[in-house]
N, C-alpha and C positions, 0 to 999 in steps of 0.2 A: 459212310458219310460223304465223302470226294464223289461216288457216283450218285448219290442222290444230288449233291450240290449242284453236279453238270447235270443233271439231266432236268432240273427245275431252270437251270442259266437256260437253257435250251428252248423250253418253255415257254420264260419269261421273253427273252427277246427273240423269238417264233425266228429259230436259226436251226441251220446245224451248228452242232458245233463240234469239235475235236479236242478230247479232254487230255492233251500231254500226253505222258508217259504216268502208269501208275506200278505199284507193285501189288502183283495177281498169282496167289496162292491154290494150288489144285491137287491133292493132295498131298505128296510131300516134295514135290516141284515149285519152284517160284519163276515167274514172267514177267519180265518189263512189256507192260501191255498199254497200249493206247484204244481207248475204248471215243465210238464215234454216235453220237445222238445226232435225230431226229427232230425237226417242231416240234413235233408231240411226246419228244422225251424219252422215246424210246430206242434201248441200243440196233443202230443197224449195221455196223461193222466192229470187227474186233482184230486189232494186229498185234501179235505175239514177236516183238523184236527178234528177225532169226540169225543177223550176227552177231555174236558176244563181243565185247571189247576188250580183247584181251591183248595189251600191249607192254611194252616193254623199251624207255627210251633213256639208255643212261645217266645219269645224273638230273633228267626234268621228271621221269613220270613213268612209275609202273601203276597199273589198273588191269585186274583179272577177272570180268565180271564172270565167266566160267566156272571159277568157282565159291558163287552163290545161287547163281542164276542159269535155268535153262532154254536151250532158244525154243521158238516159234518156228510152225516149217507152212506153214502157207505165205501167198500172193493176197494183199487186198485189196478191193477197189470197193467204191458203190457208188450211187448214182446219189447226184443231189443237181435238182432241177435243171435235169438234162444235162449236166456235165460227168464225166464219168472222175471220179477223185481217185487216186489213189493214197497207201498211207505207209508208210516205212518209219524205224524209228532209229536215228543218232547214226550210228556207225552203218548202221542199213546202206546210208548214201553213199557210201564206199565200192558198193559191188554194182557196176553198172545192167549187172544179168537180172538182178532184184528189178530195177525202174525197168528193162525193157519188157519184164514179161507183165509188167503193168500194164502198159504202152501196149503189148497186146489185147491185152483182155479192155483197151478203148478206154486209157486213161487222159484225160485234157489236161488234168492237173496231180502234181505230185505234191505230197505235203510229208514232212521229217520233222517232228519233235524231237529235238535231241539237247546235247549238253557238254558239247565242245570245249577244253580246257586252255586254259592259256598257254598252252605249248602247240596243240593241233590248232586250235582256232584260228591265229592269225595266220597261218597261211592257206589253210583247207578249208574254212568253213563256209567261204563268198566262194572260191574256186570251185568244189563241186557241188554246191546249188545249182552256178553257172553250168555245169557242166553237165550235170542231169537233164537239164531244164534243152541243151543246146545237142543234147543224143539224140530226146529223144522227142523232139520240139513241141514240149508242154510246159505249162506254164508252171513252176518249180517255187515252193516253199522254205523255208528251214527256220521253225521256230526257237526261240530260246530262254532260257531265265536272264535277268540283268544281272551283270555283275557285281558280285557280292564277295567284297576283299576280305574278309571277316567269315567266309564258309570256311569250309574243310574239303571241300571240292568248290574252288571256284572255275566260274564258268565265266566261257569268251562274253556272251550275251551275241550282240549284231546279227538278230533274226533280220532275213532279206529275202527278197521274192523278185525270182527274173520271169521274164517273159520268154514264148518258145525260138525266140531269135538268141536268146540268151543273154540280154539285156538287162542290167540292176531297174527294176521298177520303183523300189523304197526298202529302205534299211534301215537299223537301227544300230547305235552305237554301244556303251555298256549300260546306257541307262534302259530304262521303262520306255516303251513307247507304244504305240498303237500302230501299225503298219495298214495301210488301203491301197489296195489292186481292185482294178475294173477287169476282170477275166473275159475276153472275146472270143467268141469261136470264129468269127470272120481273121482273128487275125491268126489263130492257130490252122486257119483252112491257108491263109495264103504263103504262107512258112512253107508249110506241108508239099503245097503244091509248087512256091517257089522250087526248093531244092530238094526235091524227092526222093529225100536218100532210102526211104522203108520201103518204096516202090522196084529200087535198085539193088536192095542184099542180095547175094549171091547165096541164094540156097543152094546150090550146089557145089559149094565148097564149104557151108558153116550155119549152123541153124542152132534155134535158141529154143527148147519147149519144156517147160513145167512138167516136173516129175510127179 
């Protein structure tokens, strides 16, 4: 039912769209999966969350998604008119090796459905949006559910999108909101070529490539 809904939303307002996080069953493995529609409704990316959240912070917050859930071991990207996206999910944004080999594979934009809680949220969840968005000078997402004091996992909410200077473009706080970015590639060209740090890696001291 959740993929029929996205992928008629898709449809209806002749988008991509990126349908959150869902939960995806294959045979006796389960997936925090983000599934990505087409105009016409059809799935054209699939990200299988590939690090689990397994933490442990004295007295605010233990959460073991390891053992429910098993990860994803691909890189995603796809193309949506002309920009290359990629899609990570929640704790994904942690591992900067995940968004760089994005970034190879010709990502403009990075997008992270996740569900940051009020112990990580308020210090990590604007910091490395910025901070993905300012590696790897694309322009950087991080959606989220509004805060909801009455769940049983309450989440930070303040979905925010920088740009590839790593600049807050619009945020949101724990309410609802609707967030709008104008994505340029004039401005991701002159980033790029401003401070050319991808031109600069020293591969021969340290290289980064997909297993």
């Amino acid at each position: 039912a959740v993929v029929s809904t996205q992928s008629t939303g898709a449809i209806d307002q002749k988008i991509h769209l990126i349908g959150g996080s869902i939960l995806e069953r294959e045979g006796s493995q389960l997936f925090n999966t983000t599934l990505v529609f087409n105009p016409a409704g059809e799935i054209v990316a699939k990200h299988r969350k590939v690090h689990l959240f397994d933490i442990d912070i004295p007295g605010k917050i233990r959460f073991q998604e390891s053992e429910t859930l098993s990860p994803g071991n691909e890189v995603t990207v796809f193309d949506c008119n002309g920009f290359t996206v990629g899609i990570a999910i929640c704790y994904d944004i942690r591992f900067p090796e995940l968004a760089q080999l994005m970034r190879l594979k010709g990502a403009h934009f990075l997008v992270y459905p996740g569900a940051f809680n009020m112990t990580t949220g308020p210090p990590y969840f604007e910091l490395l949006t910025r901070s993905r968005a300012v590696d790897n000078q694309v322009y950087c997402a991080s959606i989220a559910p509004a805060t909801d004091p009455s769940a049983s996992y309450v989440c930070w909410g303040h979905s925010v999108v920088a740009g590839p200077n790593g600049a807050v473009i619009d945020s949101a706080e724990h309410e609802e909101k609707t967030i709008f970015a104008d994505v340029k590639m004039e401005e991701i060209t002159a980033v790029r070529e401003g401070i050319p740090t991808w031109k600069q890696k020293r591969s021969d001291i340290y290289q980064l490539s997909e297993v």
